[in-house]
C-alpha positions as CSV (number, residue, x, y, z in Angstrom):
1,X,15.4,-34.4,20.2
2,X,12.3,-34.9,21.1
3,X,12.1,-30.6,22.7
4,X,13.1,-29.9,19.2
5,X,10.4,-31.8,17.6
6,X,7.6,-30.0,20.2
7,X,9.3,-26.5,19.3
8,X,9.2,-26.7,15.3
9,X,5.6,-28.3,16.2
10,X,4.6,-25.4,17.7
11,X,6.3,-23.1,15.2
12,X,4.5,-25.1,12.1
13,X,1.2,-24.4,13.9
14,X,1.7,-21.0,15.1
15,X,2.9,-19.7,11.3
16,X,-0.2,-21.7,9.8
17,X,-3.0,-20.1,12.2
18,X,-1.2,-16.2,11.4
19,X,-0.5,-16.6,7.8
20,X,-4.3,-16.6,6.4
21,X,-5.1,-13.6,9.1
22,X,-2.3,-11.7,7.8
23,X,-3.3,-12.9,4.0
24,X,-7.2,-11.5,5.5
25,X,-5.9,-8.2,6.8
26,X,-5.2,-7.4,3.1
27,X,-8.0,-8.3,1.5
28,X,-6.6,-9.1,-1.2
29,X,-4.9,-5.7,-1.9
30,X,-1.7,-4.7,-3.2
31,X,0.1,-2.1,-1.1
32,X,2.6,0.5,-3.8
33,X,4.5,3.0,-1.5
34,X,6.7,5.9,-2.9
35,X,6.5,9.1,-4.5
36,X,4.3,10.0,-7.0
37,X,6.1,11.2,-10.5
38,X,3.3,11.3,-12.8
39,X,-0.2,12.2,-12.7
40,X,-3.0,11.2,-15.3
41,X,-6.6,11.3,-15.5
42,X,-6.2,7.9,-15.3
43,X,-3.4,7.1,-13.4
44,X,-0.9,7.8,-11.2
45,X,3.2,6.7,-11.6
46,X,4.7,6.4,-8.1
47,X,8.7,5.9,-8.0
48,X,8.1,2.9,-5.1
49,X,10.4,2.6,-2.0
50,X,11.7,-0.3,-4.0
51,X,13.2,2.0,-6.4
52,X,11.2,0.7,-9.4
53,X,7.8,2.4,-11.0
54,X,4.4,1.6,-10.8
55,X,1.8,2.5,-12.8
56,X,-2.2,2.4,-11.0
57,X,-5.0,3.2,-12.6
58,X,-7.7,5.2,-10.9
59,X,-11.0,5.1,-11.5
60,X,-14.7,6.4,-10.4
61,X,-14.3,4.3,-7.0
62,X,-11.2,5.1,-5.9
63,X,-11.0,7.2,-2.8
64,X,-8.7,10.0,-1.9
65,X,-7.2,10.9,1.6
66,X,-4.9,14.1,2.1
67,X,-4.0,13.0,6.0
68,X,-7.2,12.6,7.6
69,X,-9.1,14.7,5.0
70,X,-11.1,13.5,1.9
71,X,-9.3,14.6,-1.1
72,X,-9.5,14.2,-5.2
73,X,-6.9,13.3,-7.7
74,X,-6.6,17.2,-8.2
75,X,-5.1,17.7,-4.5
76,X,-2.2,14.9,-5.7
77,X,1.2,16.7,-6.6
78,X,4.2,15.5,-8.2
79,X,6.4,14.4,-5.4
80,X,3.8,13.7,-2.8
81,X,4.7,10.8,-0.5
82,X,1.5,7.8,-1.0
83,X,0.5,4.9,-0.2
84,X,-2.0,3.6,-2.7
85,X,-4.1,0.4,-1.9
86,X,-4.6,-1.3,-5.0
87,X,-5.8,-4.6,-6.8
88,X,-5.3,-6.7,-9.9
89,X,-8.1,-6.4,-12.8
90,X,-8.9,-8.7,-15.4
91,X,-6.3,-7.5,-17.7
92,X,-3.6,-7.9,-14.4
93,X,-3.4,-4.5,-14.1
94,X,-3.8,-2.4,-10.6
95,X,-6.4,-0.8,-9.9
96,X,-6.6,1.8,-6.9
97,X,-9.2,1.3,-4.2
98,X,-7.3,4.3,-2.0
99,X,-4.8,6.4,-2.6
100,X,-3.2,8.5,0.5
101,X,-1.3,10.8,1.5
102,X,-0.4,13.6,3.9
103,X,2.4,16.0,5.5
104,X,6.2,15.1,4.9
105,X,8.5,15.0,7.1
106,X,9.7,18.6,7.1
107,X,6.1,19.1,8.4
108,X,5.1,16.7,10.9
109,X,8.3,14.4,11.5
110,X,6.6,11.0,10.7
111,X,4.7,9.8,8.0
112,X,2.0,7.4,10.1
113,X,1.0,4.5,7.5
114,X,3.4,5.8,5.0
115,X,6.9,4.3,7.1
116,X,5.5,0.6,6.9
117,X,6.0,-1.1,3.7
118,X,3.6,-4.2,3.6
């Protein structure tokens, strides 16, 4: 009894000291993974890996990334693989900080950031 109490201790502790660094590696952002099916001026629709849509915004801050190379909303196609980093505005609606996106797998076999789903 008393090795059980020592382990779920040690467990309690462990899972308090990593849960705000994983909350911090965030920052507070919203990840949306999947394939875009809709491009605005204003926003882009992404069929998620959840199998539900999502609607971002976009605005004048929000960066672009084709791979490793800066981009802009133009370079985005329908049925591009992203992964957009996103937060909440006032109105609780996301907002893109980043959008990215890069070669499928037909090209380059993997799709780096894209295959972990935070």
């Amino acid at each position: 009894m008393k090795i059980r109490n020592i382990v779920c201790t040690a467990a309690v502790l462990l899972l308090s000291l990593l849960g705000p660094i994983c909350a911090f590696a965030h920052n507070g952002m919203e990840h949306v993974m999947g394939t875009v099916s809709a491009v605005t001026s204003g926003s882009i629709t992404v069929d998620t890996v959840k199998h539900t849509k999502v609607t971002v915004l976009i605005d004048q801050s929000t960066k672009f990334a084709n791979g490793s190379v800066t981009a802009s909303l133009k370079d985005l196609k329908l049925g591009d693989r992203v992964v957009i980093h996103a937060k909440e505005n006032a109105d609780k609606k996301l907002v893109a900080a980043e959008v990215k996106w890069g070669a499928g797998p037909s090209q380059s076999g993997k799709m780096g950031d894209m295959d972990h789903e935070h």
